[in-house]
C-alpha positions as CSV (number, residue, x, y, z in Angstrom):
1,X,26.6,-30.4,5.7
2,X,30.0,-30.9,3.9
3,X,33.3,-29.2,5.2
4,X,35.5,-30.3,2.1
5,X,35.2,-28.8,-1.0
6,X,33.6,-30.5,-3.4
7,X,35.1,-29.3,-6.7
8,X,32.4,-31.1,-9.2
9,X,29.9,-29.4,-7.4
10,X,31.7,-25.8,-7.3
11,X,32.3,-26.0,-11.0
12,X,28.8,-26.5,-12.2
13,X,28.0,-23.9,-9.7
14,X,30.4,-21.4,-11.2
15,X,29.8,-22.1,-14.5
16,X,25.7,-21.6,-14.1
17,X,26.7,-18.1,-11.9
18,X,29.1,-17.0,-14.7
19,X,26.0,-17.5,-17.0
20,X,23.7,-15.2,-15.6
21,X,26.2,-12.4,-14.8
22,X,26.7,-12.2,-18.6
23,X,22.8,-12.4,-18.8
24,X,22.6,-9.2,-16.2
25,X,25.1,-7.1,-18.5
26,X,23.4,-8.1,-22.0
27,X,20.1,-7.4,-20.3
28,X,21.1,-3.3,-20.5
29,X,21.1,-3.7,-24.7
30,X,17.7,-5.8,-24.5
31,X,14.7,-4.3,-25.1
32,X,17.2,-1.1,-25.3
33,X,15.7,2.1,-23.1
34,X,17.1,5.5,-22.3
35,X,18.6,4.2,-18.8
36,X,19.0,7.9,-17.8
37,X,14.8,7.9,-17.5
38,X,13.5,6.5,-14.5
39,X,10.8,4.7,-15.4
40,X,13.2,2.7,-18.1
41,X,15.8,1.9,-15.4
42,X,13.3,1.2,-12.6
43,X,10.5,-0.1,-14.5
44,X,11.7,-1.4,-18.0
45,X,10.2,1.3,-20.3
46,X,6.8,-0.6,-18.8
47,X,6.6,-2.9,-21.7
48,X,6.8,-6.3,-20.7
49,X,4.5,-8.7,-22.3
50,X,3.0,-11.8,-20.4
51,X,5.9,-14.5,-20.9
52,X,8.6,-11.5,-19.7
53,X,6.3,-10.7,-16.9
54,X,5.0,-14.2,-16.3
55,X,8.8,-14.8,-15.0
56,X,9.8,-12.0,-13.8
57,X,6.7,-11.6,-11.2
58,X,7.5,-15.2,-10.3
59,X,11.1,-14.5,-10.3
60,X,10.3,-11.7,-7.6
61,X,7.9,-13.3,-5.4
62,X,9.0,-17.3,-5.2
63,X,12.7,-16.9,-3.8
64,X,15.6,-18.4,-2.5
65,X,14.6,-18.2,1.0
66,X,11.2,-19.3,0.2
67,X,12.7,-22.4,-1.4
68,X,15.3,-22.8,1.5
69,X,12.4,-22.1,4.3
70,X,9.0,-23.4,3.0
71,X,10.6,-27.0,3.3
72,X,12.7,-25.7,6.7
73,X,9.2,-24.9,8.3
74,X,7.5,-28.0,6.8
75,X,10.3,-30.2,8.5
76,X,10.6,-28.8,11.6
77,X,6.6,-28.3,12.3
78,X,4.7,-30.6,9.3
79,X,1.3,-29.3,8.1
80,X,1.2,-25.8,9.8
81,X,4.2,-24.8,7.2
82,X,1.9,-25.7,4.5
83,X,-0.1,-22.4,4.8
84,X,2.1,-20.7,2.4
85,X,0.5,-22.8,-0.2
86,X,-3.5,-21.3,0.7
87,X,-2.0,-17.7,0.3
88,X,-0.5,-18.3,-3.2
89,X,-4.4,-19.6,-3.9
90,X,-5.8,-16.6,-2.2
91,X,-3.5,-13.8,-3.8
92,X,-3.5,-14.6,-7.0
93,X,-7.7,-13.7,-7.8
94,X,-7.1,-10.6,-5.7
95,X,-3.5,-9.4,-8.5
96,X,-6.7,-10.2,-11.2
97,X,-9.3,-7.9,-9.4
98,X,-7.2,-5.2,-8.1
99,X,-3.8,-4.9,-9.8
100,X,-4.9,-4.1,-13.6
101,X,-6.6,-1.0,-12.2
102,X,-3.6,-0.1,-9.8
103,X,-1.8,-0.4,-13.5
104,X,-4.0,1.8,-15.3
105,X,-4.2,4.4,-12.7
106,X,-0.1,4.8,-12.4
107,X,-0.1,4.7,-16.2
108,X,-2.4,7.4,-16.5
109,X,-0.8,9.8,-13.6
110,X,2.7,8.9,-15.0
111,X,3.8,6.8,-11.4
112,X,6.3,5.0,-10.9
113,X,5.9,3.8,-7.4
114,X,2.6,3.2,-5.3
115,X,3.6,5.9,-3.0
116,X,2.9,8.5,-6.3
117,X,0.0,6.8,-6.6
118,X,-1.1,8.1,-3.4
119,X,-0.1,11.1,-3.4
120,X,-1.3,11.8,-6.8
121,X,-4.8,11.1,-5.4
122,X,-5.0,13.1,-1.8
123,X,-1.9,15.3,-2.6
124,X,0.5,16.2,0.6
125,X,4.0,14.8,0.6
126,X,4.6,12.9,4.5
127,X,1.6,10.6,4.0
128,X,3.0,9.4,0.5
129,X,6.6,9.1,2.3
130,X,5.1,7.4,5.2
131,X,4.2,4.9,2.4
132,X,7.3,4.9,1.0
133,X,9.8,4.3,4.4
134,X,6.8,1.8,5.4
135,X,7.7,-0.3,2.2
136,X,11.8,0.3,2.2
137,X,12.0,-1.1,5.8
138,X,9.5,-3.5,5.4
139,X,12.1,-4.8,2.2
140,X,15.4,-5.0,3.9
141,X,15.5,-7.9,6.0
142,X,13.7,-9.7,3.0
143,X,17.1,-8.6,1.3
144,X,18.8,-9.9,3.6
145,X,17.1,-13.0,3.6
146,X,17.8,-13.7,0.0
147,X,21.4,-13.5,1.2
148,X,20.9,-16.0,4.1
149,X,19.1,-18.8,1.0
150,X,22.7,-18.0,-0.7
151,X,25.1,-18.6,2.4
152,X,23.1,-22.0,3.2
153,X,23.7,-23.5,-0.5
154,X,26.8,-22.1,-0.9
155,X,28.1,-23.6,2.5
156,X,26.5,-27.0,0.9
157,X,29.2,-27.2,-1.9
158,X,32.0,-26.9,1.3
159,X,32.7,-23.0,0.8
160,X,33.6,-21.2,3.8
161,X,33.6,-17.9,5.0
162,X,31.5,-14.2,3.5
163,X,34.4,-13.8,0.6
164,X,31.9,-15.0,-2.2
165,X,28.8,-13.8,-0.8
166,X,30.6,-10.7,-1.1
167,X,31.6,-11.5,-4.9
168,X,28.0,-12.1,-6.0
169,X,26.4,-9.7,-4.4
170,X,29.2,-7.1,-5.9
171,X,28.1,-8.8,-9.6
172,X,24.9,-8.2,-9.0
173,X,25.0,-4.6,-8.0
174,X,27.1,-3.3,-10.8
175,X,25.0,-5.1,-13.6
176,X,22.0,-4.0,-11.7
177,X,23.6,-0.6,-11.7
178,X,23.9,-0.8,-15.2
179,X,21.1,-2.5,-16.7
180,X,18.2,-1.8,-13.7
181,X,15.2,-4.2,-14.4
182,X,16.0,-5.8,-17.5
183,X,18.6,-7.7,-15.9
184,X,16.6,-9.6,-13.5
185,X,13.5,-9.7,-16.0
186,X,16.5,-11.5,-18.1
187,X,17.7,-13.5,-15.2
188,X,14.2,-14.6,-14.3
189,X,14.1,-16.8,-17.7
190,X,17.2,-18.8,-16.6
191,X,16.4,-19.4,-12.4
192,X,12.8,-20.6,-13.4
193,X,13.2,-23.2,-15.6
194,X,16.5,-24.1,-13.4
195,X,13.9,-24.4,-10.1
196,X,11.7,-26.4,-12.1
197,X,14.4,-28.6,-13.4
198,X,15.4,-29.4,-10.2
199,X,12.0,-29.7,-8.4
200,X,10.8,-32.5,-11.3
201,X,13.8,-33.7,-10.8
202,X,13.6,-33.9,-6.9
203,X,9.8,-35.3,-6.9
204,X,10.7,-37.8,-9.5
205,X,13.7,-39.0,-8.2
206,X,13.4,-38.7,-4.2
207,X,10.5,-40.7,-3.5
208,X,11.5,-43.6,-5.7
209,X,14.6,-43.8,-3.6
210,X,12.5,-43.5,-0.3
211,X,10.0,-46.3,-1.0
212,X,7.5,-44.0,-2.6
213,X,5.6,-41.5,-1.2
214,X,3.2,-43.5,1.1
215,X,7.1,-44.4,2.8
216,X,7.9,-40.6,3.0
217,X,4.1,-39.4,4.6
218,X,4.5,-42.3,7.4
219,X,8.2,-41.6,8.0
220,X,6.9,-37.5,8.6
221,X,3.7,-39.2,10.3
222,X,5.9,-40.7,12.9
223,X,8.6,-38.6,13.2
224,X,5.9,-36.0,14.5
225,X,4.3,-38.0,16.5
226,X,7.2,-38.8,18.6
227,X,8.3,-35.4,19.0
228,X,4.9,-34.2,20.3
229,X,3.1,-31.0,20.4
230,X,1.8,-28.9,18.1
231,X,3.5,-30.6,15.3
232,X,1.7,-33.5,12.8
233,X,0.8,-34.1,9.0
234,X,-2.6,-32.6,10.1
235,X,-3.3,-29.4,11.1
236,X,-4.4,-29.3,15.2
237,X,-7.6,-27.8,15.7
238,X,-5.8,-24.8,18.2
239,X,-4.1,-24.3,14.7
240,X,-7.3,-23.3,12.2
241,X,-7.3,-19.6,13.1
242,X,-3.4,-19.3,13.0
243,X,-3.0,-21.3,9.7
244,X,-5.6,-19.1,7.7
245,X,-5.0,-15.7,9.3
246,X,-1.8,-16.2,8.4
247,X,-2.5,-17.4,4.7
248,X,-5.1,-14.6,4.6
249,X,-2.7,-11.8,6.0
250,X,0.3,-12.9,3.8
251,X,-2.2,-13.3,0.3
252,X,-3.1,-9.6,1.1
253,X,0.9,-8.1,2.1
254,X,2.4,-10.1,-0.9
255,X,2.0,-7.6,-3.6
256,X,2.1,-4.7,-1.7
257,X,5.6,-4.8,-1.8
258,X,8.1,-2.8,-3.5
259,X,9.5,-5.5,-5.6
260,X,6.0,-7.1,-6.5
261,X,4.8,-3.7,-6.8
262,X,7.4,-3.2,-9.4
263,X,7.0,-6.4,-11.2
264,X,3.2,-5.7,-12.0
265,X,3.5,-1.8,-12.8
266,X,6.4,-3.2,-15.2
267,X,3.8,-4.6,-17.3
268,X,3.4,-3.6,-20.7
269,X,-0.7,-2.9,-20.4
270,X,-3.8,-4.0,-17.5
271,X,-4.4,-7.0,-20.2
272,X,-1.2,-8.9,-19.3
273,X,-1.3,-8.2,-15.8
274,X,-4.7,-10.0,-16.0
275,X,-3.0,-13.4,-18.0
276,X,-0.4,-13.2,-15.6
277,X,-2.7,-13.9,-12.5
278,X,-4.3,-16.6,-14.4
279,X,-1.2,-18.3,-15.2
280,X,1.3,-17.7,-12.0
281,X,-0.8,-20.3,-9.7
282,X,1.3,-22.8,-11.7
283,X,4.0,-21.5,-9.5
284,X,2.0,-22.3,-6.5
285,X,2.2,-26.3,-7.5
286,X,5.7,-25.8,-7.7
287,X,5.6,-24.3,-4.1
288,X,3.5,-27.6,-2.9
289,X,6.3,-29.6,-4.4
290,X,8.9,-27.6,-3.3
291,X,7.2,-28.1,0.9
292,X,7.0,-31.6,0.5
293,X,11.3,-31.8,0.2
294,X,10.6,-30.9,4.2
295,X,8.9,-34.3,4.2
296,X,11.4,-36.3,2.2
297,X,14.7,-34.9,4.2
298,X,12.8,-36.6,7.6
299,X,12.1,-40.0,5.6
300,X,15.9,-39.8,4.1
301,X,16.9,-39.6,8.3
302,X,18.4,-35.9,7.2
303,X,19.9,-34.6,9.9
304,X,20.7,-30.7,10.6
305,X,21.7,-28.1,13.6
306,X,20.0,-25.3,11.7
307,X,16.5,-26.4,9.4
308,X,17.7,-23.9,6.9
309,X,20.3,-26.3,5.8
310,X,17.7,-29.0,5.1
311,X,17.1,-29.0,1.3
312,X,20.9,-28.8,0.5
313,X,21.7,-31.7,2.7
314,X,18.9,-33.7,1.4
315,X,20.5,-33.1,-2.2
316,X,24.3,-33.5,-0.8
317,X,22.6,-37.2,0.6
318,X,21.0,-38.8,-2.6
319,X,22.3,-36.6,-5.6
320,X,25.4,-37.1,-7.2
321,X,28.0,-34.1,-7.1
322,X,27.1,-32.3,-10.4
323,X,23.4,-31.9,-9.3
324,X,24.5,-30.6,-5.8
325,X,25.8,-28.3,-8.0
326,X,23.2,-27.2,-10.1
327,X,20.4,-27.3,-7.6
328,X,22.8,-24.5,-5.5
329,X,23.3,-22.5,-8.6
330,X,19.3,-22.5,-9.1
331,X,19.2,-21.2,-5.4
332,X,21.3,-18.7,-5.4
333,X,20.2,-17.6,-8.6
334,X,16.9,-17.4,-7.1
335,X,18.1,-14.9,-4.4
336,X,19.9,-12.6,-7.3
337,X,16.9,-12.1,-9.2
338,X,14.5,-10.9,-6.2
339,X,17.2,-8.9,-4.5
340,X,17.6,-7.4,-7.4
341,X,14.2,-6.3,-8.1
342,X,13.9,-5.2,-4.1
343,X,16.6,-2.8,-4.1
344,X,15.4,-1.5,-7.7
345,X,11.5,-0.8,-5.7
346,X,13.2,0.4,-2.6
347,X,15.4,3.1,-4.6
348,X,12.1,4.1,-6.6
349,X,10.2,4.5,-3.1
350,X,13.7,6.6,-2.2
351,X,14.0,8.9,-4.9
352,X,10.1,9.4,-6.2
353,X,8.7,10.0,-2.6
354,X,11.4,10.8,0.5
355,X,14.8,12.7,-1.6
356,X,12.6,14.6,-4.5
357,X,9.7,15.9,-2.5
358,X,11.7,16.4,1.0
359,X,15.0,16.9,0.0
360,X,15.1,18.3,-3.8
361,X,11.9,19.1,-5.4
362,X,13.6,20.6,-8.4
363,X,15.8,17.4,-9.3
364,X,15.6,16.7,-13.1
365,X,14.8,13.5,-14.6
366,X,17.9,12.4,-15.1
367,X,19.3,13.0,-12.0
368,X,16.7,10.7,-10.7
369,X,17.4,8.2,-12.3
370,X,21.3,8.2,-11.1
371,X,19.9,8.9,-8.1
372,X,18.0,5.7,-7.7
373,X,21.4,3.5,-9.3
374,X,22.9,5.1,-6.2
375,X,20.5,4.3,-3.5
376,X,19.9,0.6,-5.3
377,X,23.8,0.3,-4.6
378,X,22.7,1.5,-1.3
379,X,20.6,-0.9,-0.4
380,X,22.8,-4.1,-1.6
381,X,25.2,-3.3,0.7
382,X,23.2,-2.2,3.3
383,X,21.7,-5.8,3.7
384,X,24.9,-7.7,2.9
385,X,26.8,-5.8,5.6
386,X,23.3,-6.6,8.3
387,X,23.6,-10.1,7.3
388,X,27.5,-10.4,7.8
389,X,27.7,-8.9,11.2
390,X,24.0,-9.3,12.6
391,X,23.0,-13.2,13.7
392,X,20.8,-14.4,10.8
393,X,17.7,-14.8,14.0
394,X,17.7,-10.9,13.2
395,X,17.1,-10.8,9.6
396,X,14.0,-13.6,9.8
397,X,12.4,-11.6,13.3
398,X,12.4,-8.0,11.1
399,X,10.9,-9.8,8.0
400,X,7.7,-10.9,10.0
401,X,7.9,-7.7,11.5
402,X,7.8,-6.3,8.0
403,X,4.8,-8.3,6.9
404,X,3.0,-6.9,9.6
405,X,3.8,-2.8,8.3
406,X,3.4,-3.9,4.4
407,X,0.5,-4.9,5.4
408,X,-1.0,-1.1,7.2
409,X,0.0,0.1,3.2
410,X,-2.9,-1.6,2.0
411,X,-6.0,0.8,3.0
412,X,-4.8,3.6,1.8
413,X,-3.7,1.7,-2.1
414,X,-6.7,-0.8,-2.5
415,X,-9.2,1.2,-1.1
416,X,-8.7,4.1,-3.1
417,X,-8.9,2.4,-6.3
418,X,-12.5,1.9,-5.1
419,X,-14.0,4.9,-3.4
420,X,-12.7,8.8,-3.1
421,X,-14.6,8.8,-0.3
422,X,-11.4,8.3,2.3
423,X,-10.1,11.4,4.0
424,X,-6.3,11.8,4.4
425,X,-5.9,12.8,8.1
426,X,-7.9,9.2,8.0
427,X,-5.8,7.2,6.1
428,X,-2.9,8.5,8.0
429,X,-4.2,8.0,11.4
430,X,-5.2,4.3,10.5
431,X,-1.7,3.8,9.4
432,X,0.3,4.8,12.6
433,X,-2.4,2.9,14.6
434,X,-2.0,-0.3,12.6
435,X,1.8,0.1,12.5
436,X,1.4,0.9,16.0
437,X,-0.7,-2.3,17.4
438,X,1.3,-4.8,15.3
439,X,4.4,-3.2,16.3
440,X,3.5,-3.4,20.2
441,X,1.9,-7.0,20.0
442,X,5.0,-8.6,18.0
443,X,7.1,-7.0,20.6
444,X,5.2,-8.8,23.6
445,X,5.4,-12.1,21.4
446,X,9.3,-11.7,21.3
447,X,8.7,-10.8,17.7
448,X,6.7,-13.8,16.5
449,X,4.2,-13.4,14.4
450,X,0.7,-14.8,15.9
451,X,-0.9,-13.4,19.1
452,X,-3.6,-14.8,21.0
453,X,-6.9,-13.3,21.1
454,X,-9.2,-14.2,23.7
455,X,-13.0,-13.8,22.6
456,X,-16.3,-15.3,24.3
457,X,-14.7,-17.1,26.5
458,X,-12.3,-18.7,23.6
459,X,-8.7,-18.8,22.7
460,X,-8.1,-17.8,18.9
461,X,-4.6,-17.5,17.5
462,X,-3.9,-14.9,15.2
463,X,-1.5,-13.5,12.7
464,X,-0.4,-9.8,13.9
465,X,-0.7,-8.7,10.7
466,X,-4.8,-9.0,10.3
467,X,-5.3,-7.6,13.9
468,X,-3.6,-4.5,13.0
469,X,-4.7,-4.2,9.5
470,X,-8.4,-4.2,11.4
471,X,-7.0,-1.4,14.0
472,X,-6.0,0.0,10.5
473,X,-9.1,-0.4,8.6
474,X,-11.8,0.5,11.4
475,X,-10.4,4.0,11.9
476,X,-9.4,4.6,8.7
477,X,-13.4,4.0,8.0
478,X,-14.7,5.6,11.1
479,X,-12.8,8.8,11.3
480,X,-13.3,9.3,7.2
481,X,-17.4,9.0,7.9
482,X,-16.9,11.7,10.8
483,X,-14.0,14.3,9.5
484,X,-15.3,17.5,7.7
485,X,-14.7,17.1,3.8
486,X,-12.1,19.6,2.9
487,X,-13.3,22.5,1.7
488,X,-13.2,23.7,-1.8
489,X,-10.8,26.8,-2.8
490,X,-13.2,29.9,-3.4
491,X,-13.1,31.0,-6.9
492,X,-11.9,34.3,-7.5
């Protein structure tokens, strides 16, 4: 990685960055809403259409660290970091079937997060806020990931130091302040076709420089061969269970999120929520293209001490200066528009579901809304100051961590959308025992994310996630068959 400046670069990067911070503050007059409304800060008025949302769910799930660490993970360990591409495949018939009756459902009940949603059906107030600190903690270190894809590309261009982390991430909290979702919805437009500008680019390009592709799969091919163990272009057979519990676990915790969450319940009716899970797989051939740059930075003899670095020093070796500099901008403008969208669901979860029911049941509408601002604020910081004085090992450990709670939110959102036949006390002994197993096994795995499960005299690795969401799903089921239905108030 460089330790000089390179000006070209830093211009081109400035000059794209100075772009979508006028975007962000133009954003508040688009589409214009009462901003002192909730729902039109936090979810844009719910009326975007299927182009708006078509980028802005993308915008919000594909992001910087998943363009820095999808290729990190694919160089480091070959095939196994491919599994990220079977989840997109998996998730995106699941949005279809379940999310365009999540979206009529909060329509109808006037709900802003999922945690209303929840309590709008089984009533109670800690079960719904369980939900709601389940997916604020579960979002932080993905914050602060975002940050950790903007430190790697900006280091790339030579910068030193937290000074303009600090910059852009005060940029993006005031015209998030201002303009709440319209500004990344906005933003989205730009970092998407900038992504795919430079991943056409990158596949185009790369290879022809490399000898083709058949070069760069036998450079990988040999490079993992002689480093050995459970690395290779092919999955290992010890790896089956791993690779698709993982895909599977993931498909199922993506969009229970906060800031997928609030991408699909942004949408302006079930109908486009629907086009949009037909046409967002072409982001996963993006993502394939995007895993094979792991690939290409071994054939190109790349060379890092951290594997986060590898993408921005595989464009510092065979781009020129100017593209350096727009491929960072496109990075770092993919960790603005996500963050930005995290913080926005976390400060809905905040306000709607722990400080109005617990703290201030009589807060008016407006004061929600500049409550939520607040808390958004709130949240920047809180993950720019974690990243800044926390080693980044932190940030990545708590994120897996946080897969595995998103995913103990599932039972009590999907399977209510099917059946009223789940009892509270259930749902909410299901959840501390999932969050309770996955929490205990990632600990003894030194916070990794598979364990191994030993069964008929076999060895089956596992993602943490899918045991507990079993722990989660079995008493859920069992203990709603055997608990007394709750009886009915006597009429009068």
């Amino acid at each position: 990685m460089p330790t000089t400046l390179n000006l070209t670069a830093i211009s081109v990067f400035v000059a794209f960055f100075l772009l979508v911070t006028v975007l962000g503050f133009v954003a508040a007059r688009w589409k214009a809403g009462d901003m002192t409304q909730l729902h039109e800060w936090g979810l844009g008025g719910r009326q975007f259409g299927t182009v708006i949302s078509w980028f802005l769910v993308g915008g919000d799930f594909y992001t910087a660290y998943t363009v820095i660490a999808v290729p990190a993970l694919v160089y480091a360990v070959g095939a196994y970091g491919f599994f990220a591409l079977p989840y997109t495949i998996i998730v995106y018939p699941f949005v279809f079937a379940v999310m365009p009756r999540l979206w009529k459902a909060c329509k109808e009940g006037d709900h802003i997060t999922a945690a209303d949603f929840v309590q709008g059906v089984y009533g109670g107030k800690w079960f719904a806020a369980a939900i709601a600190i389940t997916g604020i903690v579960a979002t932080m270190p993905y914050i602060a990931l975002q940050l950790v894809g903007m430190q790697v590309v900006i280091k790339s261009l030579g910068v030193s130091g937290e000074i303009p982390l600090v910059l852009a991430f005060l940029i993006l909290a005031i015209y998030t302040y201002a303009s709440g979702l319209r500004a990344p919805a906005m933003i989205a437009f730009v970092k998407d076709i900038m992504i795919y500008i430079v991943v056409i680019a990158a596949i185009w390009l790369i290879p022809s420089k490399l000898g083709g592709y058949a070069s760069v799969f036998d450079a990988a091919d040999h490079f993992f061969k002689a480093k050995g163990g459970a690395t290779g272009i092919i999955l290992k057979p010890t790896q089956y269970t791993a690779y698709a519990s993982l895909a599977f676990g993931s498909a199922m915790a993506a969009f229970m999120y906060p800031h997928t969450m609030t991408g699909v319940l942004s949408s302006a009716s079930a109908n486009t929520v629907k086009k949009n899970a037909i046409f967002l797989p072409a982001y996963t051939l993006l993502l394939g293209l995007i895993a094979l740059l792991g690939y290409m930075a071994i054939a190109a003899g790349v060379k890092v001490t951290s594997n986060s670095d590898v993408v921005p020093a595989l464009f510092a070796t065979l781009f020129p200066s100017w593209f350096l500099g727009f491929a960072a901008a496109a990075i770092a403008i993919s960790a603005l528009v996500p963050a930005a969208i995290m913080s926005i669901g976390s400060a809905n979860l905040f306000t709607r579901n722990l400080w109005k029911p617990l703290i201030s049941p009589n807060i008016t509408p407006s004061q929600e809304a500049t409550n939520a601002k607040l808390v958004s604020l709130a949240v920047k910081f809180g993950a720019l100051i974690f990243i800044i004085f926390l080693p980044t090992q932190f940030a990545i450990d708590l994120q897996l961590l946080g897969g595995v709670w998103i995913l103990q939110t599932f039972p009590a959102i999907v399977f209510t959308l099917y059946t009223r036949g789940l009892k509270l006390p259930a749902l909410f002994i299901g959840w501390i025992g999932g969050i309770g197993v996955g929490t205990t096994l990632a600990i003894m795995q030194g916070l990794k994310p598979i364990y191994v499960l030993h069964l008929a005299g076999g060895s089956y690795p596992c993602y943490i996630g899918v045991i507990a969401l079993a722990v989660n799903v079995v008493l859920t089921l069992v203990l709603s068959a055997i608990l007394p239905a709750k009886p009915a108030l006597l009429k009068r």
